[in-house]
C-alpha positions in Angstrom: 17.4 15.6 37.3 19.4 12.5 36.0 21.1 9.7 38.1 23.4 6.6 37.7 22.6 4.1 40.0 24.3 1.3 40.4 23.0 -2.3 41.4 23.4 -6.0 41.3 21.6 -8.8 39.9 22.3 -11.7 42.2 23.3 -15.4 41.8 19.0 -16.4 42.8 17.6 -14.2 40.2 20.0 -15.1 37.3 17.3 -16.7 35.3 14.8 -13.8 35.6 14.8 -11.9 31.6 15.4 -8.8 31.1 12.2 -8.0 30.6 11.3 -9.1 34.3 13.6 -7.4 35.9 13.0 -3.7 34.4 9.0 -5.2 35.6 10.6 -5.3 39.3 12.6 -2.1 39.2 9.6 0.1 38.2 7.8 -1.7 41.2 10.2 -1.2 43.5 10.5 2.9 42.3 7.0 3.1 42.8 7.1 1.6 46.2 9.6 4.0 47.3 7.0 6.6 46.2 10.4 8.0 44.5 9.5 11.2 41.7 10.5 9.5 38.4 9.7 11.4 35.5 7.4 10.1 33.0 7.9 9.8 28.8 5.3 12.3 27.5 2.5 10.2 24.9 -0.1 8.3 24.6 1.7 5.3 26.4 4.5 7.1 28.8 6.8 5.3 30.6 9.1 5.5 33.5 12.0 7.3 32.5 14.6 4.2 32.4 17.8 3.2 30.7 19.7 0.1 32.0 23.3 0.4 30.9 23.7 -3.3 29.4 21.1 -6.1 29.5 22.4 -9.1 31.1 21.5 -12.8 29.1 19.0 -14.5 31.1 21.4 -17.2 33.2 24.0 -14.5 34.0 24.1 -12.2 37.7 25.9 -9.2 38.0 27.6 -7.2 41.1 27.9 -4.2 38.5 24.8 -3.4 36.9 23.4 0.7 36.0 20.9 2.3 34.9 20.1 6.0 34.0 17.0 7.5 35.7 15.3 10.7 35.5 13.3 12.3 38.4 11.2 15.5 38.7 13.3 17.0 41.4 16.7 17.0 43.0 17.3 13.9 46.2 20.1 13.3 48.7 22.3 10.2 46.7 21.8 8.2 49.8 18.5 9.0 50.6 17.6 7.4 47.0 19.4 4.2 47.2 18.1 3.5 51.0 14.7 3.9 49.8 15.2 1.5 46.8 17.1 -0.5 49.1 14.2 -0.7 51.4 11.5 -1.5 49.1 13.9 -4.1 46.9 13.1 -7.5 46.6 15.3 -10.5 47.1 18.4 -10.3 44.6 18.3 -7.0 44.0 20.7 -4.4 45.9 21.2 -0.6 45.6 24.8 0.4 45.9 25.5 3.6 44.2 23.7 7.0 43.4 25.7 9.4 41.3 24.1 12.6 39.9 25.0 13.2 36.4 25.7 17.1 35.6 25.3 18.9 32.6 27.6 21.4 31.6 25.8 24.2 29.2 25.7 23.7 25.8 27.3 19.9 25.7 25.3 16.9 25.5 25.5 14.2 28.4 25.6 10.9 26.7 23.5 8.0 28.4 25.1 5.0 30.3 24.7 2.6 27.3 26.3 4.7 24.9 29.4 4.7 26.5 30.3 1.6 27.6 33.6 0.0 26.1 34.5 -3.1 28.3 33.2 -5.3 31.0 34.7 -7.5 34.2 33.6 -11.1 34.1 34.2 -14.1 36.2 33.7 -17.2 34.4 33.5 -20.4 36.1 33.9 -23.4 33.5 33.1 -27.3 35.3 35.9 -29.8 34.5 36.8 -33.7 34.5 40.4 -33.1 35.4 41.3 -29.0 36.5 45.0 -30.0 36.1 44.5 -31.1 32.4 42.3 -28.4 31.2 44.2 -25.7 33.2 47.3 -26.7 30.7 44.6 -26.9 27.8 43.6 -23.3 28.4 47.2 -22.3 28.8 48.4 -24.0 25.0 44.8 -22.5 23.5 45.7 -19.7 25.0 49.1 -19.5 23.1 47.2 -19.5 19.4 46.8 -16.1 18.3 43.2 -16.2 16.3 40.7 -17.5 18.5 37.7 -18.1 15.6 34.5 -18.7 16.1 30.8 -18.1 14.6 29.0 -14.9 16.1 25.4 -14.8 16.1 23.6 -11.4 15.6 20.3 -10.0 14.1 22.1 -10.0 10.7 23.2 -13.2 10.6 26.1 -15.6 11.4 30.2 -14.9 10.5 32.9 -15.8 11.9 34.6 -14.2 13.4 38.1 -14.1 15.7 37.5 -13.3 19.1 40.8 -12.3 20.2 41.2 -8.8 20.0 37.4 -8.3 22.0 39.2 -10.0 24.8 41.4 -7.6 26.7 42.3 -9.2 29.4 42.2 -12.6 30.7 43.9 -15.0 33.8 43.0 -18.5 34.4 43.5 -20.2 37.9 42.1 -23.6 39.7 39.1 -24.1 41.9 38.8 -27.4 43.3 37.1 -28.7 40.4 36.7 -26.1 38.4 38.9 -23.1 35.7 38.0 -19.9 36.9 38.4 -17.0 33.8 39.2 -13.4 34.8 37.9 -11.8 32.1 38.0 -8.3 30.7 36.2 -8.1 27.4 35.2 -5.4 24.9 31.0 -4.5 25.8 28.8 -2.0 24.1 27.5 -0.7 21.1 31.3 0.1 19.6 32.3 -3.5 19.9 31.4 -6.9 22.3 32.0 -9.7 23.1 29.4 -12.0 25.4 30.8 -14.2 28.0 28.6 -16.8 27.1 30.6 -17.0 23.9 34.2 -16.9 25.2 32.9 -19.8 27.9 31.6 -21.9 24.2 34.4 -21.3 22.3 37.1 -22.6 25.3 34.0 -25.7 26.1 34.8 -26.2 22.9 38.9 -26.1 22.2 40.1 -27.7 25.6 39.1 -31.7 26.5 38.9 -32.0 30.1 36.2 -29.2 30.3 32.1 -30.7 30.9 30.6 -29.8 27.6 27.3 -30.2 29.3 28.0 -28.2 32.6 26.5 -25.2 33.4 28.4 -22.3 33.2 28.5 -19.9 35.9 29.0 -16.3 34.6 29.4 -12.8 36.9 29.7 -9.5 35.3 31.6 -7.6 38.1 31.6 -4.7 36.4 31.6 -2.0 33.2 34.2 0.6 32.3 34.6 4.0 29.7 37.3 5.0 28.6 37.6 8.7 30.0 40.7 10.0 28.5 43.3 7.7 28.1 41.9 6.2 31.9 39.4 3.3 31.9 36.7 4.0 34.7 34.0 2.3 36.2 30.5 3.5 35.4 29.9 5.2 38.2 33.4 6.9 38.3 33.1 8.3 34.8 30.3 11.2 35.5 
């Protein structure tokens, strides 16, 4: 039986890897004594698929994953357990069963993913000055930039990955509202939008750190864009 559970990756653990985290998930599965089902081999593995691996330095309040278990369980007996066994950082929120219908194939989290929520939080020497920086960039309609990827660097222009995106004040800091294309179709990182504004608009701290939330991830379902856990 297949789930979507949702859960977030808080502000304290935002410099865990990826690799870390699916280490403290399993734990906390096996802690909850929860029947995951197991990859058949000569290594198997817990039967796991998170959505949309978060860069180390990033925390989420939207996070999923796919899990298999052996047998049917109550949706909030599941997260309680997980909840109860979870270390610092990590919280359950959501368990959604994910039917079948006969003869159709039920397409995993990751593979239908087409945008992402993000709150961007960008340090600055003056807000008032780089709030009108971000408005004039903001009025250019190619927004290019060099993407990094396994094949190599191009440029590329960002614009049309971002498909939404507000600016307001923070005492001394731009706040982004960001919604930008994600998945395996098409994406766009925060990390990169926060560079490439660093980068166009003066009164912004080059050297800051940048404070990133994914809030969450959406499919398109029709013509209506739906959370992850809405979409099943």
């Amino acid at each position: 039986m297949r789930y979507l559970i949702k859960y977030t990756k808080e502000s304290e653990i935002k410099f865990i890897s990826h690799l870390d985290l699916m280490r403290t998930i399993q734990r906390t599965i096996r802690r909850a004594d929860l029947p995951i089902e197991y990859s058949k081999g000569f290594n198997p593995h817990m039967t796991i698929s998170i959505a949309q691996p978060l860069s180390v330095g990033v925390y989420s309040s939207g996070e999923y994953m796919d899990v298999v278990f052996k047998e049917e369980m109550p949706l909030e007996e599941i997260v309680n357990l997980l909840n109860e066994n979870a270390p610092i950082g990590i919280k359950f929120l959501d368990a959604k069963k994910v039917e079948k219908e006969e003869n159709t194939k039920c397409p995993q989290a990751m593979a239908i993913i087409d945008e992402a929520k993000y709150k961007i939080k960008l340090k600055t020497i003056n807000s008032e000055e780089a709030l009108e920086g971000i408005k004039k960039l903001n009025n250019i309609k190619e927004w290019n930039t060099i993407k990094k990827s396994k094949k190599g660097e191009k440029d590329v222009d960002i614009r049309p990955l971002i498909k939404k995106i507000s600016f307001s004040k923070e005492d001394n800091y731009i706040v982004l509202n960001s919604t930008l294309a994600c998945g395996s179709r098409a994406n766009l990182s925060a990390s990169l939008l926060a560079d490439f504004i660093k980068n166009h608009v003066d009164a912004i701290e080059k050297d800051a750190f940048v404070d990133i939330e994914r809030i969450d991830m959406y499919a398109l379902k029709g013509k209506i864009m739906l959370p992850l856990n809405e979409y099943f």
